[in-house]
Every structure is written in structure tokens, then in C-alpha cells.
C-alpha positions as CSV (number, residue, x, y, z in Angstrom):
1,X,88.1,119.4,222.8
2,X,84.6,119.3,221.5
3,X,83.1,116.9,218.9
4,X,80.4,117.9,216.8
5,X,78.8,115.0,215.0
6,X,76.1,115.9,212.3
7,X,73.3,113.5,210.7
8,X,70.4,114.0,208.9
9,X,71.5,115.0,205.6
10,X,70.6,113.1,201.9
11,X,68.8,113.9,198.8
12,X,65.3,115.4,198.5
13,X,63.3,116.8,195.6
14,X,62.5,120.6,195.5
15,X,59.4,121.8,197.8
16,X,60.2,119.1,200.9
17,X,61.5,119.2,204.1
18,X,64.7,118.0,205.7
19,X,66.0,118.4,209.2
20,X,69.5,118.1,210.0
21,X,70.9,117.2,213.8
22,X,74.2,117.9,215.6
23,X,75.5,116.9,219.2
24,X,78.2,118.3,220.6
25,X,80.2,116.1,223.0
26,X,83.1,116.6,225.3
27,X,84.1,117.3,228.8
28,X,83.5,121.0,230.5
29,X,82.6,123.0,227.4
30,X,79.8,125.4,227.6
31,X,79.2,127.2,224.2
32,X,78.8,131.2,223.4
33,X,76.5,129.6,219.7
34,X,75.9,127.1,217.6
35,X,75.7,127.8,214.3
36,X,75.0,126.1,210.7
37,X,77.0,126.8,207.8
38,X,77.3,125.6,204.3
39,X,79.6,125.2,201.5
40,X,78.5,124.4,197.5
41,X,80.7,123.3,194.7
42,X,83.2,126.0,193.9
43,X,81.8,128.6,196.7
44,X,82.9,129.6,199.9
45,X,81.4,128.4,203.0
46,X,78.6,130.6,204.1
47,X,76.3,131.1,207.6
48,X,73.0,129.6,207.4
49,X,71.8,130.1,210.5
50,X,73.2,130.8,214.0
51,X,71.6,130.1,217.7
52,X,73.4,132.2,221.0
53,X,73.3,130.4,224.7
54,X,70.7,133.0,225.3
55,X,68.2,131.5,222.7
56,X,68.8,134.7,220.0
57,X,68.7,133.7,216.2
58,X,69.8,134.7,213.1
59,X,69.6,134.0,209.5
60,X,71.2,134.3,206.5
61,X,68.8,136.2,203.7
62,X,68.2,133.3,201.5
63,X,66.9,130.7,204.1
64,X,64.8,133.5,206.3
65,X,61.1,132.1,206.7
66,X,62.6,128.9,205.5
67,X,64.9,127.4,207.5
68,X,64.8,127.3,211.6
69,X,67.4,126.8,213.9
70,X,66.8,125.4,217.5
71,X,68.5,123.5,220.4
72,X,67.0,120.3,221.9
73,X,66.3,119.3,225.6
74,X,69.7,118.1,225.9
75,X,71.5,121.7,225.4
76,X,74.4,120.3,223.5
77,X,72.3,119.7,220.5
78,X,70.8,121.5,217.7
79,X,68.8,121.0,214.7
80,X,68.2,123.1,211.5
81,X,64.7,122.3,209.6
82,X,65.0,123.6,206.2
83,X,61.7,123.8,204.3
84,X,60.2,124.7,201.0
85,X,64.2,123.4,200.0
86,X,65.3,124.7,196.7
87,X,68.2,123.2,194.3
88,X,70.0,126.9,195.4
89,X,70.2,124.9,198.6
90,X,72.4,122.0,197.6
91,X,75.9,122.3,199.6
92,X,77.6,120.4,202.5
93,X,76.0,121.6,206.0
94,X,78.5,122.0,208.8
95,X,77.6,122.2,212.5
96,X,79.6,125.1,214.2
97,X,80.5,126.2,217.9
98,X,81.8,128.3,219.3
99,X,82.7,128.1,223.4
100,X,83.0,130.1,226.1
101,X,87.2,130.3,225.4
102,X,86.1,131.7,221.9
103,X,87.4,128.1,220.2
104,X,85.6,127.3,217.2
105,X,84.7,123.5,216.5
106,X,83.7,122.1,213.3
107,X,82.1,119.2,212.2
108,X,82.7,116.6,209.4
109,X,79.7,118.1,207.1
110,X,76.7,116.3,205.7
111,X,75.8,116.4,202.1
112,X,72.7,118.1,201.3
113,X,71.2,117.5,197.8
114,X,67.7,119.3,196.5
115,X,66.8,117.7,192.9
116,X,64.7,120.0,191.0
């Protein structure tokens, strides 16, 4: 079982920066992506951004140029920094992956909050 523990999240004012964090941990997982989602009040969760074991990203339309996703050194992490945020952006961020056995882990979310 994988644990995916995110930080980084909190409350920011339109036009700044924020970069949120998430490590994987468990025993004998290697992962097919990692992958950031997001869920505002009364929507559906959505892809932000998604990173393959090969390096490959993508990106959701309305964080392209904005937002990039990348792993660290340590290959079971990955960030996503969002910049230029907008109030749009204001959702709880969940960290995502995916392993080799196609299991999906989740993890707890971190609130997210751009004030205009």
C-alpha cells in the first residue's frame, strides 16, 4: 500500500505563487504517474496536471503556462508550482498515483485558497 502525504497548501492573494509537495511512501511500489488533481465546492474533481515515469507531462487547459509539475531527486516525490494563481483556482489539491499494478492511490488533499 502506498501513502501519499501532501503539504504545501494555504491561502494566497491573486497574482502569487504557491508550490505544493507530495511523497509517496511504501514498500516495492514503482509508479506508471503521478498526477495532481483538484476538487472546488460543488464540482467534480478535475486533472490538473500529470507527470509519467518517463518524465512526459500534461496539463489541464486552465493551468497551461501556469502551473508546472515535476519530480524531485528522491523519485517518489513531486511538486506542482502554480503561478500567476487566480480565485478560479481555489479547490482542495490531491496528490495521485498510479503504480505499476495499475492501483490508484490518493491522498488526504490540501486546501488551496486564492483571495482576489
Amino acid at each position: 500500500q502506498v501513502q501519499l502525504v501532501e503539504s504545501g497548501g494555504g491561502l494566497v492573494q491573486a497574482g502569487r505563487s504557491l508550490t505544493l509537495s507530495c511523497a509517496a511512501s511504501g514498500s516495492g511500489f514503482s509508479f506508471l504517474s503521478m498526477a495532481w488533481y483538484r476538487q472546488a465546492p460543488g464540482k467534480q474533481r478535475e486533472l490538473v496536471a500529470i507527470i509519467a515515469a518517463g518524465g512526459s507531462t500534461n496539463y489541464a487547459d486552465s493551468v497551461k503556462g501556469r502551473f508546472t509539475i515535476s519530480r524531485g531527486n528522491a523519485k517518489n516525490t513531486v511538486y506542482l508550482q502554480m503561478n500567476s494563481l487566480e480565485p478560479e483556482d481555489t479547490a482542495v489539491y490531491y496528490c495521485n498515483l498510479v503504480d505499476s499494478f495499475f492501483r490508484a492511490s490518493w491522498g488526504q488533499g490540501t486546501q488551496v485558497t486564492v483571495s482576489s
